[in-house]
N, C-alpha and C positions, 0 to 999 in steps of 0.2 A: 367913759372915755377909754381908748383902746389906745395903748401906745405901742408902737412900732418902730426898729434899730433896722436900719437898711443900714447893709456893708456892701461894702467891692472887694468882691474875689472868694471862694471858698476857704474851708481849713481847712487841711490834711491832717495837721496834730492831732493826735485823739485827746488827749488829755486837754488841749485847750476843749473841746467840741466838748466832752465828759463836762466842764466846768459850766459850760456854754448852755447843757442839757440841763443840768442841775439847777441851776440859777433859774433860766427860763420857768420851769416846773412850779420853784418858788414862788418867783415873780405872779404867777398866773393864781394864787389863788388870793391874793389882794385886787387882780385891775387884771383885765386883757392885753397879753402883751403876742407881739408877732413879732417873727425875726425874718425881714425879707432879704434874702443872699442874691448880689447884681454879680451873674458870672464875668468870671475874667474876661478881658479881652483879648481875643486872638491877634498875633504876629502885632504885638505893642513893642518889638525892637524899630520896627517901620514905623513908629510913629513917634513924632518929638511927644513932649513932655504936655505944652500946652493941648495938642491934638488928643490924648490919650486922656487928659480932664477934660476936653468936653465931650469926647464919647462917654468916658462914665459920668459925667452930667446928662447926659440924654438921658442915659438909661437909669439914672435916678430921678429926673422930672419924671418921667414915666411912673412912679408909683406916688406921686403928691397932686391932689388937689386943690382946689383955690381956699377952699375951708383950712386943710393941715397948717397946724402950727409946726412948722421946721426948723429944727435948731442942730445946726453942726458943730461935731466934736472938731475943736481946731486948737492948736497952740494957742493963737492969740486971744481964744473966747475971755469967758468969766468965770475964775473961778470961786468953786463953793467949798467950805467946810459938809462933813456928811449932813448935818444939822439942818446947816441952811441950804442944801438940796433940795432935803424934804421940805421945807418952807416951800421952795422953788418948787415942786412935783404939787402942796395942796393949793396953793394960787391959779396951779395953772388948772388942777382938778376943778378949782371953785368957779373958773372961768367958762365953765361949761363946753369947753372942746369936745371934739367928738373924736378927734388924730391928732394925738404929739408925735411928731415925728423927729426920732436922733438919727444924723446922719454918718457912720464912719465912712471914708473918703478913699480911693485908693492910695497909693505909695505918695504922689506927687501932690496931693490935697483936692480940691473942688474946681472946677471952673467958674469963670466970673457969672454966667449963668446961674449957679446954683446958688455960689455967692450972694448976688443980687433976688433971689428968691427968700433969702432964708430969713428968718425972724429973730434969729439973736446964734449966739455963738457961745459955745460952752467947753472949756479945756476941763480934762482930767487931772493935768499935773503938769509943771514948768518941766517935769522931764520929756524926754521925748520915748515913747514906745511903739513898737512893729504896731500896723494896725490888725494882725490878729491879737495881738498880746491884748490890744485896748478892750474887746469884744466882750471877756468874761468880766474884766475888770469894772467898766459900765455896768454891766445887766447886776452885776453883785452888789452896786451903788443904788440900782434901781428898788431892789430887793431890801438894799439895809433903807431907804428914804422912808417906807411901805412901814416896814418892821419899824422905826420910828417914830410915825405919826400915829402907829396904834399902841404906841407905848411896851412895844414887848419888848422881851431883855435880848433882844440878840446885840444891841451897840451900847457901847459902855461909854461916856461921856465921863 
């Protein structure tokens, strides 16, 4: 299975990206992971709110197939203790996918488009954070589920 984090918009922070590199590096020697980055869009002051999700809804259909299991990062998902994560990553392992796919979303969230495509909905935290913040935050979640189910001591319970 290969799982894959499409975002909308680049980082400039280094320290996030640093975080971003690190994790990813991890992440890769349990499962194939890809990080696909959906560039920003140009002159989004001209575009209302709904117009600007379903441009970056276009251009996130554009990297999902009919096969991908697609699960957007959204406030209102479900959420997981780190535990029951990794439950949630070897179910979906057991399930024989061939692309899980996480979605972060630009500023304004998803259009009903992607919405209406997606297979379930997964929050990080009733807080609310930038969706760069979210970026390293997830893939370190990915990283400890992995380091979990193989029993090694990086998470303490």
């Amino acid at each position: 299975m290969t799982i894959k984090l499409i975002v909308v918009g680049k980082t400039d922070n280094k320290a996030i990206i640093a975080l971003i590199e690190e994790y990813s590096k991890r992440l890769n020697f349990y499962i194939k992971f890809e990080l696909e980055i959906i560039p920003d869009l140009k002159n989004t002051k001209s575009l209302s709110e709904v117009l600007q999700k379903e441009k970056e809804g276009e251009l996130i259909m554009k990297n999902v197939i009919a096969s991908d299991d697609l699960i957007l990062l959204d406030e209102r998902g479900k959420s997981y203790s780190s535990m029951e994560f990794s439950e949630y990553l070897q179910k979906k392992m057991n399930a024989g996918l061939k692309q899980l796919i996480f979605v972060i979303g630009g500023p304004y969230g998803f259009s009903d488009e992607v919405y209406a495509r997606a297979n379930g909905k997964l929050s990080i935290s009733k807080m609310t954070f930038s969706h760069q913040m979210i970026r390293p935050f997830f893939i370190e979640q990915l990283y400890r589920g992995f380091t979990i189910l193989r029993n090694e001591p990086y998470h303490h319970e």
